[in-house]
N, C-alpha and C positions, 0 to 999 in steps of 0.2 A: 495393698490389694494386689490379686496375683493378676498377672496377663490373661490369663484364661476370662478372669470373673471381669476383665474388662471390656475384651471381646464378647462377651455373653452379651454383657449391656447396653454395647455398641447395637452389634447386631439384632437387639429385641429393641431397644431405637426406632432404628431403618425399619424395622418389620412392621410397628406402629402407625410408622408415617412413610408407606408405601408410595404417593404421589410424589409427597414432600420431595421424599429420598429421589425418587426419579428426576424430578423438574432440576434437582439442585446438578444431583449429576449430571444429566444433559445437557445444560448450562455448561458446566466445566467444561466438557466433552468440546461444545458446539465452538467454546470460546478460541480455547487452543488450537481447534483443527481451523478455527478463519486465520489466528495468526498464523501458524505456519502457511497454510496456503496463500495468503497473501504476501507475506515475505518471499516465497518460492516465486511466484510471479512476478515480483519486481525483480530479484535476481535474475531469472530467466529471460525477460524483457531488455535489460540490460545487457546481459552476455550477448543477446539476438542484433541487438543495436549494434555493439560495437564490430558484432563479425560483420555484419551488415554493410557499415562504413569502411571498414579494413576490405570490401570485399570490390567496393569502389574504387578504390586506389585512390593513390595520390595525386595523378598529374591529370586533375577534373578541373575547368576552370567554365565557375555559373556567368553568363551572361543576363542584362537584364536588357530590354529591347523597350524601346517608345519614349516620347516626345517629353523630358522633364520641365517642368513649370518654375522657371524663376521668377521670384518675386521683384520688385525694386525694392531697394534700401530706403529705408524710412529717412529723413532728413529731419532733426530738432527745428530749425531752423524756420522751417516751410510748415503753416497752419491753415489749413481751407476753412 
């Protein structure tokens, strides 16, 4: 069969099932534009972090401030 008369019956297809043809394409469409945009976003989030941190520098040093709660030490020995 020649490419022409394939194209023909492609396109009178699609032409048939006008919604079909739409929803399926827009589907495809919708699907690959979330992937890439979402891949773009975690790349970009990341590159943001990292300048972020490099932008802190190195010689930060976090403090934590307030009264820490020790426990005692459990003892086998001793049973209330």
């Amino acid at each position: 069969m020649p490419f022409h008369e394939i194209l023909k019956q492609t396109l009178s297809a699609l032409w048939e099932t006008k919604l079909r043809s739409f929803l399926t394409m827009f589907g495809i469409v919708w699907g690959i534009t979330s992937v890439i945009l979402l891949v773009g976003l975690g790349i970009g989030f990341n590159v943001d972090q990292k300048e972020h941190l490099r932008s802190i520098g190195t010689d930060i040093a976090i403090l934590r401030t307030g009264r820490r709660i020790r426990r005692r030490p459990r003892h086998s020995s001793h049973h209330r």
